[in-house]
N, CA and C of each residue as an Amber inpcrd file, in Angstrom:
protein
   627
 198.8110000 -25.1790000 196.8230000 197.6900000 -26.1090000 196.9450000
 196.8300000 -25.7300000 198.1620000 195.2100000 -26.0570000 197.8150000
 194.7500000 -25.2240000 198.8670000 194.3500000 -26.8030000 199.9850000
 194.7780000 -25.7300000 201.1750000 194.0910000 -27.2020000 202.3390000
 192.7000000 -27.6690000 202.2920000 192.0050000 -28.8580000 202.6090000
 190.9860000 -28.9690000 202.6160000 190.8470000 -28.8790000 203.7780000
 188.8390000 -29.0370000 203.7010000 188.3980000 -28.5140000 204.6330000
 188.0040000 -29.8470000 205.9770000 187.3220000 -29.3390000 207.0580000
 186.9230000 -30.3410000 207.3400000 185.9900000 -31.1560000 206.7920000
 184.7690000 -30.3940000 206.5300000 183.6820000 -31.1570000 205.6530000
 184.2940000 -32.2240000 204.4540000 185.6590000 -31.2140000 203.6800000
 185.4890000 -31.9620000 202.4140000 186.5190000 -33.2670000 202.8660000
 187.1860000 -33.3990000 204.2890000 187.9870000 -35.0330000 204.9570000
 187.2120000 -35.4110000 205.4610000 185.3270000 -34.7860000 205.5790000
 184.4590000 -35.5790000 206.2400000 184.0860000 -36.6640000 205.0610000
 183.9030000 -35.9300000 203.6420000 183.6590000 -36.3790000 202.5540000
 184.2410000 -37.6570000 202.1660000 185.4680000 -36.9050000 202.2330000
 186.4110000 -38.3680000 202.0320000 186.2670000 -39.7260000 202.9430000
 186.2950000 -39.3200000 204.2710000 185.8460000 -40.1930000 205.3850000
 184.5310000 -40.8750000 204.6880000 183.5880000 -40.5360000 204.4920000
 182.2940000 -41.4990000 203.9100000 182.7460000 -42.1740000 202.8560000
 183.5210000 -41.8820000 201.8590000 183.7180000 -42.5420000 200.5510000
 184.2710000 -43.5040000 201.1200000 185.2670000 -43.2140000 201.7470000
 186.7710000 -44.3430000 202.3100000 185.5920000 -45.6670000 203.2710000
 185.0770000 -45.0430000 203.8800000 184.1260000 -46.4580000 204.3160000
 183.1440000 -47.1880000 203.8290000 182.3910000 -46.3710000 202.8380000
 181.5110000 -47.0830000 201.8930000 182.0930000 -47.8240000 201.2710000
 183.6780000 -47.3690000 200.4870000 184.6070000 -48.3130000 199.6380000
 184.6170000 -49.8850000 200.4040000 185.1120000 -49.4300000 201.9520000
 185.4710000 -50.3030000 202.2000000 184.3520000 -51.5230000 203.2890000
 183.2490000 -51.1510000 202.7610000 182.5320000 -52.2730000 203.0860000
 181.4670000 -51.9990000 204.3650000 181.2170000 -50.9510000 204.3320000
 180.2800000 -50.9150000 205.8250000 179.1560000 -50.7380000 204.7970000
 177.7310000 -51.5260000 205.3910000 176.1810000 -52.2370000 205.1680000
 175.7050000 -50.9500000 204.7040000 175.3530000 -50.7190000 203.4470000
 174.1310000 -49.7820000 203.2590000 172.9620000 -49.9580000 203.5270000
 172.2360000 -49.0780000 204.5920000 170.9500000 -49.0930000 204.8960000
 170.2860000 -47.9770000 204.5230000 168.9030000 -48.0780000 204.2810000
 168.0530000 -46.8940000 204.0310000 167.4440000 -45.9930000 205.4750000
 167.7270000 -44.6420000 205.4990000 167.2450000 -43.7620000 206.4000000
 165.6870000 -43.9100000 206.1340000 164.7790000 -43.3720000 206.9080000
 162.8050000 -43.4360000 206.9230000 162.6990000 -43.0220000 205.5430000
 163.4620000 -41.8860000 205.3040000 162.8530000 -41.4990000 203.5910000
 163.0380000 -42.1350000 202.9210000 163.6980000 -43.5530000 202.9750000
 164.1650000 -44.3290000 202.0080000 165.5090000 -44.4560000 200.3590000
 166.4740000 -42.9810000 201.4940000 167.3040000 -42.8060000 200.7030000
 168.7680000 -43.7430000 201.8010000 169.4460000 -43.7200000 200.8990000
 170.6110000 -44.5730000 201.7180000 171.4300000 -43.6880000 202.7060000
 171.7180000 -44.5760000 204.0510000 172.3690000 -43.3160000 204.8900000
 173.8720000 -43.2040000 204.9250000 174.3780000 -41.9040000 205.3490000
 175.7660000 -42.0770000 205.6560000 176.2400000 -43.6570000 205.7670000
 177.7960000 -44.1550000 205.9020000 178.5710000 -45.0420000 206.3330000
 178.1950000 -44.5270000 207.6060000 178.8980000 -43.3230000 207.8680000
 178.7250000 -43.1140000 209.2150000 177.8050000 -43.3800000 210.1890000
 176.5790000 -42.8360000 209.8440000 175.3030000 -42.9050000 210.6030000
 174.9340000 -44.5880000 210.3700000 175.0740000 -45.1780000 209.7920000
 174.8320000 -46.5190000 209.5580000 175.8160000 -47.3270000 211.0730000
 176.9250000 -47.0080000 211.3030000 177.9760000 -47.5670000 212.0100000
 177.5540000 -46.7740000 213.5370000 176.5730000 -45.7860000 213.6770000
 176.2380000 -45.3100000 214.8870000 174.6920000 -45.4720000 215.1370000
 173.8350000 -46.0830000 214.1630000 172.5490000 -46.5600000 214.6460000
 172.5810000 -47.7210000 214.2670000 173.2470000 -48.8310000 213.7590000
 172.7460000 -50.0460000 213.6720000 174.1780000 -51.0070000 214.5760000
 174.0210000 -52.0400000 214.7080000 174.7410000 -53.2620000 215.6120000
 175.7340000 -53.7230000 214.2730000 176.7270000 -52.9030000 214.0020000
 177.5680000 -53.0800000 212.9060000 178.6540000 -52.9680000 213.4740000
 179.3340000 -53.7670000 213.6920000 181.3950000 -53.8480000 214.3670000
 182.3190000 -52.0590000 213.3730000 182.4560000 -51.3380000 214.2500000
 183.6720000 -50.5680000 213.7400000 184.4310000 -51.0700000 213.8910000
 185.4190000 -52.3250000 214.3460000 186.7020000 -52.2980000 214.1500000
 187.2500000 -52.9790000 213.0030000 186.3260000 -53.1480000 211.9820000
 187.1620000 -53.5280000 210.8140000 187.6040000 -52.2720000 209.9240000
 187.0580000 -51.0910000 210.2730000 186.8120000 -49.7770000 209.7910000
 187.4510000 -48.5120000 210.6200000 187.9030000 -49.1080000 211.7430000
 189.2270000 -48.0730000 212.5430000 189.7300000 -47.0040000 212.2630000
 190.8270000 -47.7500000 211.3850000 191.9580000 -47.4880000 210.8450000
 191.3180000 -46.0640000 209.9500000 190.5660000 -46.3070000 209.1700000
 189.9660000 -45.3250000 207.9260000 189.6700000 -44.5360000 209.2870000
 189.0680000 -44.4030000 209.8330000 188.2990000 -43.6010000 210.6280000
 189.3540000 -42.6430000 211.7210000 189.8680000 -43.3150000 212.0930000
 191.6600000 -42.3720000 212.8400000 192.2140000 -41.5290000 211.5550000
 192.0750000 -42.2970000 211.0410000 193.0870000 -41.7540000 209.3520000
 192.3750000 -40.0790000 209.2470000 191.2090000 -40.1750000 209.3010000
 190.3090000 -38.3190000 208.9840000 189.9980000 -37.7340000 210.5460000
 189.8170000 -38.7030000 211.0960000 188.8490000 -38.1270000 212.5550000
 189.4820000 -36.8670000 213.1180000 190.9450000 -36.6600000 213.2010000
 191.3160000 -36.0680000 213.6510000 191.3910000 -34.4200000 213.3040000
 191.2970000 -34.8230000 211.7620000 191.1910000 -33.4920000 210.6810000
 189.8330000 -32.5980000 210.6300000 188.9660000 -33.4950000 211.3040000
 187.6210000 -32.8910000 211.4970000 187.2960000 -31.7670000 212.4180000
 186.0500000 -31.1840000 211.9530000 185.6990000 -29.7270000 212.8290000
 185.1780000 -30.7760000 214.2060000 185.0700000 -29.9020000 215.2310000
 184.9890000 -30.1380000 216.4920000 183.5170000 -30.9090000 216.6430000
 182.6620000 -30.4460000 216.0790000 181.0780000 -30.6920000 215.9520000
 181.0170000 -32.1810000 215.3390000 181.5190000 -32.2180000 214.0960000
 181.9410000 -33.9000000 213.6020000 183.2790000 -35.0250000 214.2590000
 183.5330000 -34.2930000 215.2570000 184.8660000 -35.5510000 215.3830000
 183.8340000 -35.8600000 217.1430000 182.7980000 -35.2750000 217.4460000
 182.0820000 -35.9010000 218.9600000 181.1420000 -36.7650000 217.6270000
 180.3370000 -36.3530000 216.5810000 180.0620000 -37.4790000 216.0360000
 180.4610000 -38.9180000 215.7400000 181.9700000 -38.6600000 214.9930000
 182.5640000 -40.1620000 214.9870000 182.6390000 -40.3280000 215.9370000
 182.9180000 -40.2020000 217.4770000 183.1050000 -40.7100000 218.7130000
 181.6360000 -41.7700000 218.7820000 180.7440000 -41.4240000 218.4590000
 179.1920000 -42.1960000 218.0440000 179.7470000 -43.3860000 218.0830000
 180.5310000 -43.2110000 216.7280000 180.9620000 -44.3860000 215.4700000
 181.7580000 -45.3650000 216.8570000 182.5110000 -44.8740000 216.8600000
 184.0350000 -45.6480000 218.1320000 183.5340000 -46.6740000 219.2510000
 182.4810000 -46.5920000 219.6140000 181.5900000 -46.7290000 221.1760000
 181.8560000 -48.7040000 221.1250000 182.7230000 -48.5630000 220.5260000
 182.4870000 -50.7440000 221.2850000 183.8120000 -51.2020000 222.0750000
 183.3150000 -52.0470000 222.9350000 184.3380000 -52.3170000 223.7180000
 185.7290000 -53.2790000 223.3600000 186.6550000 -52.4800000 223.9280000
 188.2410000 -53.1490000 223.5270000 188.5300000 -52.0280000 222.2150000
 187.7960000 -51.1770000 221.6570000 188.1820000 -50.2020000 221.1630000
 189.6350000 -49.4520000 221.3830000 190.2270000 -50.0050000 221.9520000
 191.3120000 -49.0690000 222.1040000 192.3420000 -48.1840000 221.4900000
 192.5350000 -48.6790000 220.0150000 193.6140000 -47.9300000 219.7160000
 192.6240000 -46.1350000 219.0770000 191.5680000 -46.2920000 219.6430000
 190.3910000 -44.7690000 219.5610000 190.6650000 -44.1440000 220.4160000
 191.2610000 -44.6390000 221.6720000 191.0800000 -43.9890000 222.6960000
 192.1460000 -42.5570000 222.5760000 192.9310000 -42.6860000 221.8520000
 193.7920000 -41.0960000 222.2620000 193.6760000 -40.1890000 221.4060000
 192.6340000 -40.2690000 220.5980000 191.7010000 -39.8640000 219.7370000
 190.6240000 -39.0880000 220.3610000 190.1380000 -39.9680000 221.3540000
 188.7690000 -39.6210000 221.7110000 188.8760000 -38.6600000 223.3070000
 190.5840000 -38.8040000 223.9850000 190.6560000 -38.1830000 225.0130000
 191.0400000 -36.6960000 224.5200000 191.7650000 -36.9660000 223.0860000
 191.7800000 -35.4650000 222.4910000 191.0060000 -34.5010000 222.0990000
 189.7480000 -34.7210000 222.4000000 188.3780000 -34.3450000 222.1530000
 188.1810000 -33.2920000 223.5440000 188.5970000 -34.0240000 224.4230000
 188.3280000 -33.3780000 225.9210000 189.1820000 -32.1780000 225.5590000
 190.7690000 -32.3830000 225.5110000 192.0460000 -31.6030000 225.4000000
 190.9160000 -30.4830000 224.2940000 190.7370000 -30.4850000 223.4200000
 190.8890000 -29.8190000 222.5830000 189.4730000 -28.4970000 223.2540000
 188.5570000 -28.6160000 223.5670000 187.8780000 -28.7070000 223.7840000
 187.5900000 -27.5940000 224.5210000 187.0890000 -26.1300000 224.4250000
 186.5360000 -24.9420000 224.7440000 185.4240000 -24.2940000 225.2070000
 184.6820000 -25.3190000 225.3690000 183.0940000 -24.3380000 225.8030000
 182.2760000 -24.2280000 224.2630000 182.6950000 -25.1410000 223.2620000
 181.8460000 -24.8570000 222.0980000 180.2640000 -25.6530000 222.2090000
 179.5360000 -24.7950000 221.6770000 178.2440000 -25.5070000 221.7730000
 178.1870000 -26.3330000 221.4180000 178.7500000 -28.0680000 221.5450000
 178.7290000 -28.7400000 220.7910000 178.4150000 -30.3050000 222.1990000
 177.7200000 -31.3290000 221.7470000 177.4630000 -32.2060000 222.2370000
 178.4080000 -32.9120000 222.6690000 179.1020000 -33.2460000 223.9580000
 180.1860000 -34.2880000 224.3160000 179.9670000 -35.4770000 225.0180000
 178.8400000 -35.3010000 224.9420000 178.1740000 -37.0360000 226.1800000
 179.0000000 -38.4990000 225.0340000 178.4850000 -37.9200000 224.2150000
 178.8740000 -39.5570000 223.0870000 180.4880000 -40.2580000 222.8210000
 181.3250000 -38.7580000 223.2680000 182.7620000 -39.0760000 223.7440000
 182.7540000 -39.8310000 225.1830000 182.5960000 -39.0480000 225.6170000
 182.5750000 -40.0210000 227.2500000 182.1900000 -41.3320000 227.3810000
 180.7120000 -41.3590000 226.5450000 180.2230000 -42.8420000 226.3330000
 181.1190000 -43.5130000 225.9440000 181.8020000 -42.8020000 224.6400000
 182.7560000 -44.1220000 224.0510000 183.8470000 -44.6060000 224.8190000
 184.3350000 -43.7860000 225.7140000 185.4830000 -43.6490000 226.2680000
 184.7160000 -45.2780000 227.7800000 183.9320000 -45.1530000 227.8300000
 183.6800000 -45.4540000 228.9490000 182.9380000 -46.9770000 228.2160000
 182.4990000 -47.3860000 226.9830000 182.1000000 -48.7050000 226.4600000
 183.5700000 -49.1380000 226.2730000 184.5540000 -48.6430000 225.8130000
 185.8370000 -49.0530000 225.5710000 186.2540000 -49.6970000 226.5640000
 186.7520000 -48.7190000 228.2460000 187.0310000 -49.0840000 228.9620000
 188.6460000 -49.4060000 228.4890000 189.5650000 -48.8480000 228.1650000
 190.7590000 -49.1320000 228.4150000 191.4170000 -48.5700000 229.9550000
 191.9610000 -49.1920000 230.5210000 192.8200000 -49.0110000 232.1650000
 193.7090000 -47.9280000 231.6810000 194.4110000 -48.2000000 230.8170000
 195.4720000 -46.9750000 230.8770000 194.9370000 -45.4350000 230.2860000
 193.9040000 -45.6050000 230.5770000 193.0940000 -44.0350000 230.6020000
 192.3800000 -43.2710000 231.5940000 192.3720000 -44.5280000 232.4600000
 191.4760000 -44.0030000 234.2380000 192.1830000 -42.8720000 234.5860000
 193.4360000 -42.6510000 234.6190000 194.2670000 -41.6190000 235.0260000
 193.8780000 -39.8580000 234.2900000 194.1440000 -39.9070000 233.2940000
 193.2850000 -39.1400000 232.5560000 191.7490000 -38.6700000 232.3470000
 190.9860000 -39.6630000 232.4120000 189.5500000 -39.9690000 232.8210000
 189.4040000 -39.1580000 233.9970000 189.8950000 -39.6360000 234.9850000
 189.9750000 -38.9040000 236.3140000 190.6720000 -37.7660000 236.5620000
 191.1130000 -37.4280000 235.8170000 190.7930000 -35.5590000 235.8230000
 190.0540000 -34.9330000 234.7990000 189.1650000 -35.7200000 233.7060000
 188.2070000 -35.2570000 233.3180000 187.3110000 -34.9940000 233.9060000
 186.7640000 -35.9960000 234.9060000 185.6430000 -35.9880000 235.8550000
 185.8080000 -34.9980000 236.7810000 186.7780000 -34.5220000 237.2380000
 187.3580000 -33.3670000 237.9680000 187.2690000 -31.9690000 237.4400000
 186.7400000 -31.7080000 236.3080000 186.4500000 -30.3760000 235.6380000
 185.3790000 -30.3760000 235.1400000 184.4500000 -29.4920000 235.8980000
 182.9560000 -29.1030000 235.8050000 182.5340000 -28.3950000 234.5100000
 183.9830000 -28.2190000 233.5580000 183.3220000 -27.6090000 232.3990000
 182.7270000 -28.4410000 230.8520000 183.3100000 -29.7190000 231.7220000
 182.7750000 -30.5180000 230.9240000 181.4810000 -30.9720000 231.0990000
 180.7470000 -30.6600000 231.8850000 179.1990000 -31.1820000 232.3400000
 178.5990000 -32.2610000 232.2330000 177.3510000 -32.8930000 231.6530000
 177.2310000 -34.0190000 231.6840000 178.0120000 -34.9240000 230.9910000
 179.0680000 -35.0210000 229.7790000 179.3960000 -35.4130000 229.3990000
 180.2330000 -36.3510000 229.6960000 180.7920000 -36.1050000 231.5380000
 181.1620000 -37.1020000 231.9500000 180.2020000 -38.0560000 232.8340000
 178.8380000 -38.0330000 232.5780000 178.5360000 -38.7620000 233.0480000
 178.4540000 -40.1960000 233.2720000 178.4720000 -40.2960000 231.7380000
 178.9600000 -42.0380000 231.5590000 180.3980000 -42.4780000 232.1950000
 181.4400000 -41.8630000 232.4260000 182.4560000 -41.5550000 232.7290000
 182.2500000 -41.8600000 234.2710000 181.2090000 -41.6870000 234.8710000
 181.2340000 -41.5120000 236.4610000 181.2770000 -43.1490000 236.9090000
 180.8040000 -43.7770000 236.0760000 180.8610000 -45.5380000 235.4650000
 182.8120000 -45.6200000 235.8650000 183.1470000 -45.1020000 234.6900000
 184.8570000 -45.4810000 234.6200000 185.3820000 -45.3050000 236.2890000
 184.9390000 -44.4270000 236.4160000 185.8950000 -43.9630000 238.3890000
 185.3210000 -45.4720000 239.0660000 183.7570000 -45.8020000 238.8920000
 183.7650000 -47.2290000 239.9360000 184.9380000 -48.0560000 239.5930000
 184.7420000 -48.4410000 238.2390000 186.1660000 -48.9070000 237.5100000
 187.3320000 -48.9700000 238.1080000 187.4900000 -47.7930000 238.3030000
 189.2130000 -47.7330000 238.3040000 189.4290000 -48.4520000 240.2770000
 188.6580000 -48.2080000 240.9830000 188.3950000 -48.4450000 242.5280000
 189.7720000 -47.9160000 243.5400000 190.2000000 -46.3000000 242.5560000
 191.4020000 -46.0610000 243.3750000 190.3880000 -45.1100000 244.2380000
 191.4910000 -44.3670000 245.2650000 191.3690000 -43.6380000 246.4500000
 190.9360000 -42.6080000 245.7010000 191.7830000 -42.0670000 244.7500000
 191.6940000 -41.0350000 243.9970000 189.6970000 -40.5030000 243.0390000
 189.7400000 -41.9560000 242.5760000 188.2970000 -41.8400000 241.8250000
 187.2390000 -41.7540000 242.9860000 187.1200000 -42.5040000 244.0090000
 186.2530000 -42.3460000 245.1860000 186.0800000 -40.8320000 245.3090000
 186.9700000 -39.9900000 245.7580000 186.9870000 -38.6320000 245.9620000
 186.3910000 -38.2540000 244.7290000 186.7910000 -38.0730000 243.6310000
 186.0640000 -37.5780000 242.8470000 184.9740000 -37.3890000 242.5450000
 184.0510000 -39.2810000 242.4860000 182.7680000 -39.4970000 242.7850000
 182.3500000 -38.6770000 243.6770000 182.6310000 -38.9790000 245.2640000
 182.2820000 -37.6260000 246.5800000 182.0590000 -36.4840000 245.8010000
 183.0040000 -35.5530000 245.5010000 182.8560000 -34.1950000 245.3560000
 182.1220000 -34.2860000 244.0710000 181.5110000 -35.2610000 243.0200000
 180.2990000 -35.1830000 242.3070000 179.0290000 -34.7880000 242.5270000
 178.9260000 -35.3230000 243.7910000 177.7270000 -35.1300000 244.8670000
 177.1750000 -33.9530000 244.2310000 177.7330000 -32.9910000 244.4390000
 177.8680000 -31.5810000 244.7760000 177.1520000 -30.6700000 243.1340000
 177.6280000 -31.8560000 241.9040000 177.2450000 -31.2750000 240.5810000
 175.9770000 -31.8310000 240.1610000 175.1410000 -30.9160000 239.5650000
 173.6920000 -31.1100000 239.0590000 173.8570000 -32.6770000 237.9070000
 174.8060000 -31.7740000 237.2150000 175.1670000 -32.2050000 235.6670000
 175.0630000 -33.9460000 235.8390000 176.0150000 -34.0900000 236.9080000
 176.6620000 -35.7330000 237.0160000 176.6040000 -36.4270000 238.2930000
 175.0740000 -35.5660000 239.1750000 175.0170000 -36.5050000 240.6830000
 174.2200000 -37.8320000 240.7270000 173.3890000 -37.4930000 239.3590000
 172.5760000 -38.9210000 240.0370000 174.1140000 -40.5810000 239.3030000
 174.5450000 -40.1380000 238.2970000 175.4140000 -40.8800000 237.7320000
 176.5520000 -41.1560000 239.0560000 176.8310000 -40.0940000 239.3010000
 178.3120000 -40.2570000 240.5490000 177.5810000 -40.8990000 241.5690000
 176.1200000 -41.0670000 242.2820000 175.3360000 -41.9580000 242.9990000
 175.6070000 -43.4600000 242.7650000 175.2770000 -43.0240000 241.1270000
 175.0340000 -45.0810000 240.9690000 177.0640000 -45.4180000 240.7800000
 177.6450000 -44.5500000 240.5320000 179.1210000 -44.8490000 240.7530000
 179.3350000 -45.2600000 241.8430000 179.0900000 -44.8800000 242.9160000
 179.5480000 -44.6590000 244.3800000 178.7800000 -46.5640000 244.6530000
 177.9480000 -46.5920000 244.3990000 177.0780000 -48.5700000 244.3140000
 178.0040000 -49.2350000 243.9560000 178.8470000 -48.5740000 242.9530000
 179.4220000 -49.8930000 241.9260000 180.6700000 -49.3200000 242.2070000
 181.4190000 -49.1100000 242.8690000 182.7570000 -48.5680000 243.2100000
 182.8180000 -49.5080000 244.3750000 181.6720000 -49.5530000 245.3540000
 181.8320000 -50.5830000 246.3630000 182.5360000 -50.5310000 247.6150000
 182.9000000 -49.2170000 248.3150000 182.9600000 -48.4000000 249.3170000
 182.0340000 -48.5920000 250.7080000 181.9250000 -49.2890000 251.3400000
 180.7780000 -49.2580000 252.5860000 180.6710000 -47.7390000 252.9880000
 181.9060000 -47.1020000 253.1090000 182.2220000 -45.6820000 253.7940000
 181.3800000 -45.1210000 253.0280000 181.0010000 -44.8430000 251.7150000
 179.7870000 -43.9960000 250.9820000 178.1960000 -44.3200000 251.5870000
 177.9980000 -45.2210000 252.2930000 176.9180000 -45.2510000 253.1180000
 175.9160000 -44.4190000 253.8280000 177.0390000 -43.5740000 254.9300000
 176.1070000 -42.6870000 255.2770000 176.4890000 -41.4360000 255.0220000
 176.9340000 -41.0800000 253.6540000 177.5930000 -39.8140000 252.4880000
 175.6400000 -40.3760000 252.0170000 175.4650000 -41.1180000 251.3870000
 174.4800000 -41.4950000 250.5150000 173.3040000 -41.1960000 251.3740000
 173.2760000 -41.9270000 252.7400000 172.0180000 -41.4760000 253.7740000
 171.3690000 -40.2390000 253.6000000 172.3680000 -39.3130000 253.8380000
 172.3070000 -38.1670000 254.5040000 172.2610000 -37.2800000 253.2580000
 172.3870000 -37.5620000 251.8190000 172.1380000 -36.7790000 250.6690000
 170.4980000 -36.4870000 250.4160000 170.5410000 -35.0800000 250.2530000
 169.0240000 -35.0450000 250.1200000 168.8620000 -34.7940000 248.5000000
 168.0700000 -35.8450000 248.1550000 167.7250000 -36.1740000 246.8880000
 165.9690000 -35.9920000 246.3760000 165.5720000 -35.5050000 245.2780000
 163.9550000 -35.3770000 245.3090000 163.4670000 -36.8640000 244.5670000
 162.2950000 -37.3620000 245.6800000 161.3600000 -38.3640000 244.7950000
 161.3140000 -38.6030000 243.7790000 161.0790000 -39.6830000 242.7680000
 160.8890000 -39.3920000 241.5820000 161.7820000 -39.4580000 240.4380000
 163.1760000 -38.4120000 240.9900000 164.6440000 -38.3440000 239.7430000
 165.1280000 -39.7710000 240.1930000 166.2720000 -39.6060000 238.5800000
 167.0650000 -40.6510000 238.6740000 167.9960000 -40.3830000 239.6300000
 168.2070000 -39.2100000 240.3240000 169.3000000 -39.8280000 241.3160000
 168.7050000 -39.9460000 242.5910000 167.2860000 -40.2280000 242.9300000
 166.8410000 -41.1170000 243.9300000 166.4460000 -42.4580000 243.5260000
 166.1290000 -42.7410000 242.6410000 166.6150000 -44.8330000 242.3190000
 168.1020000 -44.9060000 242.4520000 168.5510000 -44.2870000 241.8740000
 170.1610000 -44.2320000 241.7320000 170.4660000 -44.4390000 243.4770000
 170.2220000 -43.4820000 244.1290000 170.6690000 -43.8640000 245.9080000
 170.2220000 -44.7880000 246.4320000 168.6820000 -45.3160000 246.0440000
 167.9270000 -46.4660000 246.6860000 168.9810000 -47.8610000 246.3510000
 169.5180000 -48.0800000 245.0660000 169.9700000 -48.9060000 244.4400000
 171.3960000 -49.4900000 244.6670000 172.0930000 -47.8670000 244.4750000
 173.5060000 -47.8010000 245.7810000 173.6680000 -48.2570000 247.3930000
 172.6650000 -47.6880000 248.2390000 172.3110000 -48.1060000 249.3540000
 171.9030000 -49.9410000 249.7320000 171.4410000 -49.7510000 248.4850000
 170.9210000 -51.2510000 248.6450000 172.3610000 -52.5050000 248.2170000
 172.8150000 -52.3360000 247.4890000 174.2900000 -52.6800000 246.9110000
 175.1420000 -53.0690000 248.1740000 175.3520000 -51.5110000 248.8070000
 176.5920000 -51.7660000 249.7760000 176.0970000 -51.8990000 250.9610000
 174.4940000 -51.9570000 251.2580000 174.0220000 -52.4620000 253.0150000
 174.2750000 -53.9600000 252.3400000 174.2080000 -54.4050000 251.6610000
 174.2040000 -55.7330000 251.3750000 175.8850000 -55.9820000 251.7580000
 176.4750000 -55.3400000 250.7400000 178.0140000 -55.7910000 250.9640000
 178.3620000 -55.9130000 252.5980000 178.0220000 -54.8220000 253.6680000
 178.3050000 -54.2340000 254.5430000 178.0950000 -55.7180000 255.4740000
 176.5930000 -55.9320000 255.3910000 175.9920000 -57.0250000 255.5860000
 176.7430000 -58.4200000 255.2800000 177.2790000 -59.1380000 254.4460000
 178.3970000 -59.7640000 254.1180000 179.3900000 -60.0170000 254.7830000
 179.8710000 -58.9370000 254.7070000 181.6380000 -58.4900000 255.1860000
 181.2890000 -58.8430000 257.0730000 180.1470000 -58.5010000 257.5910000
 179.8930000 -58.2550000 258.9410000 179.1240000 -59.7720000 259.8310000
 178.9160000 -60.2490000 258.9470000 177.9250000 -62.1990000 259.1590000
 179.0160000 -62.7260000 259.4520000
């Protein structure tokens, strides 16, 4: 018997959710769209539709399983998550889009993944993709994610994100790390520092009245 392919468990994956009840909508041309694409552009709950979706996701080519990660993106998502950290694991330098994993990973927000998370953020070969991710390290508010954020500084890919982390992590000590960063007019990671700065002179301010 011959194995199938990915495409043709992508196949199956659409049937298995159309069967089971996700909203047909029409794409601009006015033909009906994927289940899939329906469950990643419109305000439609995946978790009645999970289960189907773990069931193939995994069988998929590399290029379609950061797609379903699209699909996954709502919070308390969790039983996606070791799904979606296997994405990182698996994961080679293929030309392929990974921001929408991270996102999901990071709308989910499960705790027992910061650990993991945080050595994603720690490998530059993942690039922006952890940027949403730079979110999870404020999250987690260990010693460990702080450093990480810090030595973000340093990456194109994920500084203005590891900026607005370093705000919402809530550190006074990132203060004059943030001062003394030279940032250009204009980018997001100078609102991003104005915004941070402004956050924790406030806290600083607080803590010191």
């Amino acid at each position: 018997m011959l194995k199938k392919t990915g495409d043709e468990f992508m196949d199956l994956l659409e049937i298995e959710l159309l069967d089971a009840g996700v909203p047909i909508k029409n794409g601009l041309d006015g033909t009906p769209m994927n289940p899939t694409s329906v469950l990643v552009n419109y305000e439609v709950s995946v978790k009645p539709f999970v289960n189907i979706i773990l069931k193939y996701a995994p069988k998929l080519e590399m290029s379609k399983k950061t797609w379903i990660a699209r699909c996954l993106s709502e919070k308390g998502n969790k039983q996606a998550v070791p799904f979606l950290l296997s994405i990182f694991n698996d994961y080679y330098g293929e030309k392929i889009d990974l921001w929408g994993v991270g996102n999901a990973l990071y709308v989910i927000d499960d705790k027992s993944s910061y650990p993991t998370i945080i050595e994603i953020c720690k490998n530059p070969k993942f690039g922006s993709a952890r940027q949403m991710l730079m979110g999870t390290l404020a999250k987690a508010k260990s010693p460990e994610a702080y450093k990480v954020l810090i030595d973000c500084l340093d990456d194109k890919t994920v500084r203005g994100h590891a900026i607005e982390g370093l705000g919402r992590f809530g550190s006074v000590d990132a203060i004059p790390v943030l001062e003394n960063l030279n940032v250009e007019k204009g980018l997001y990671e100078f609102k991003a520092r104005e915004a941070a700065l402004k956050r924790l002179t406030k806290k600083l301010e607080n803590t010191t009245s």
